[in-house]
Wavefront OBJ file of the C-alpha trace (Angstrom):
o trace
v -2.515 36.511 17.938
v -1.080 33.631 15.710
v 0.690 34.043 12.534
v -0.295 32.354 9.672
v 2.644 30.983 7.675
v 1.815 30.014 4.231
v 4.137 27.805 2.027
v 3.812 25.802 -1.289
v 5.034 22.583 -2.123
v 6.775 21.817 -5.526
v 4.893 19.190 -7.048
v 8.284 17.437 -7.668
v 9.005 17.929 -3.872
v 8.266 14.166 -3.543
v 10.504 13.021 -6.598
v 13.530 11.633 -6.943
v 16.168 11.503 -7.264
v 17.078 13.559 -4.103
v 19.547 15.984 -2.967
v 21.651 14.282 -0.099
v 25.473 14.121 -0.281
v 25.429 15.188 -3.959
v 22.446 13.367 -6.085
v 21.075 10.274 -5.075
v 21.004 7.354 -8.037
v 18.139 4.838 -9.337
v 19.032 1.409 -7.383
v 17.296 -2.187 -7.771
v 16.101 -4.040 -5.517
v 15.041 -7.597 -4.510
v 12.992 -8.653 -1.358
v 11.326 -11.971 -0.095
v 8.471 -12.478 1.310
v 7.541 -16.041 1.927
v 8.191 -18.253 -1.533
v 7.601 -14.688 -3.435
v 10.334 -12.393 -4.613
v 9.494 -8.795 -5.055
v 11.867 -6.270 -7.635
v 11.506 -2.644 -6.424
v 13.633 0.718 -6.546
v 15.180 3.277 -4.123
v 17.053 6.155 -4.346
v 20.665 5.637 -2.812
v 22.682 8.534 -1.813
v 26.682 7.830 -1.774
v 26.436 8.382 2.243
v 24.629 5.365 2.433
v 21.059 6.653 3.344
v 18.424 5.380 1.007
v 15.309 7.065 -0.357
v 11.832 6.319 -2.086
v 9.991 8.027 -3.859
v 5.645 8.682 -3.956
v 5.309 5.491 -6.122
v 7.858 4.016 -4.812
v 6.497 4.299 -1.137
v 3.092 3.076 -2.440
v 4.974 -0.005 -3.769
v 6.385 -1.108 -0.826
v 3.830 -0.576 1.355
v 1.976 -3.095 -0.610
v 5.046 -5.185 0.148
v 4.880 -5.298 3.638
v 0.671 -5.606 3.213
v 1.767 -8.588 1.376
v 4.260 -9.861 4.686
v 1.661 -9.513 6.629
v -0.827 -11.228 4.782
v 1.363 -14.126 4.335
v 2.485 -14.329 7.747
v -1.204 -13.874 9.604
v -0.195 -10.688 11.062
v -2.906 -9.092 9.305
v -6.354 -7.812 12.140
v -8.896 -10.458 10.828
v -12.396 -10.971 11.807
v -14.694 -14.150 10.433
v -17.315 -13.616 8.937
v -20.264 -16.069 7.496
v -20.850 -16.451 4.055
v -23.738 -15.597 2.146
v -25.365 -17.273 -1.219
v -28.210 -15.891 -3.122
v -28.415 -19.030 -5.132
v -25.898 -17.916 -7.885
v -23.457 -16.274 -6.068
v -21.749 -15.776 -2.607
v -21.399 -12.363 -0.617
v -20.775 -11.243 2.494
v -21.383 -8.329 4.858
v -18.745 -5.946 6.007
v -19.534 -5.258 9.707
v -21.135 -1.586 10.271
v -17.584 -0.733 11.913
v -15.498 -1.063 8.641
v -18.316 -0.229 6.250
v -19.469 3.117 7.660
v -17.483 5.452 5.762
v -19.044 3.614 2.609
v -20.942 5.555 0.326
v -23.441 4.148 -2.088
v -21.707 4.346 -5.640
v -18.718 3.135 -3.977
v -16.890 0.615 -5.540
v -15.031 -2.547 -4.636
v -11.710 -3.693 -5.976
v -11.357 -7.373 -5.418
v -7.224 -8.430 -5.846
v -6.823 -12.295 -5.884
v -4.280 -13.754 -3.908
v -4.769 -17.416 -4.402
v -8.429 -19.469 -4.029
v -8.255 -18.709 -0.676
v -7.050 -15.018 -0.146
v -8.115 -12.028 -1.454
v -7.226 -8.052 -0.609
v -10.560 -5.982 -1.495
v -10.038 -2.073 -1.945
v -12.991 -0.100 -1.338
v -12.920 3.469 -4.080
l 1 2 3 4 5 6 7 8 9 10 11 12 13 14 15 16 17 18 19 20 21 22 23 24 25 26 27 28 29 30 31 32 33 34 35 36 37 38 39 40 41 42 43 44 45 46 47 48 49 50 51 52 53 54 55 56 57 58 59 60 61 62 63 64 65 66 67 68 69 70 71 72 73 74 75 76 77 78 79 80 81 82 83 84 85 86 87 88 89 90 91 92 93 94 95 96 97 98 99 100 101 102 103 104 105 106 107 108 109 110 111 112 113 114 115 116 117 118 119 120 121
């Protein structure tokens, strides 16, 4: 018969700064991507070792969505565009859209004329 182990997780579990080699300390960044330069923060420990935080994690991971926009690395897929005679649309394929719900919303993040990032909420 299994045990079952029950824990909770300080809401602050995912907080800095962190516990390391004493307390790790607030540290700017700078990264490039392309022509763009992109501030950010970590949590450095004296050791070296370097942390981030929940925000911070979502931060950078739009980063390196960023990178990999910029440098085609990105899964793409073509797709024809649509015009109802005032505006233009297109379809999302059912095998990205089936998790959609109706009520759904989409959040439309412009790049440049050319490039977009659309978040579906």
């Amino acid at each position: 018969m299994a045990k079952k182990i029950i824990f909770k997780i300080d809401k602050k579990a995912f907080s800095g700064p962190f516990k390391c080699h004493g307390e790790t300390k607030l540290v700017k960044k700078k990264i490039s991507v392309g022509e763009n330069l992109f501030s950010y923060s970590i949590w450095k420990c004296k050791c070296g070792k370097e942390y981030l935080d929940t925000n911070q994690a979502k931060q950078m991971e739009a980063i390196w969505i960023f990178e990999k926009m910029v440098t085609d690395e990105l899964i793409g897929m073509e797709r024809s565009l649509n015009h109802d005679g005032k505006m233009f649309f297109l379809r999302f394929p059912m095998e990205l859209s089936s998790h959609f719900k109706k009520g759904n919303k989409a959040e439309i993040k412009v790049v440049d004329s050319k490039r977009f990032l659309v978040e579906i909420k």
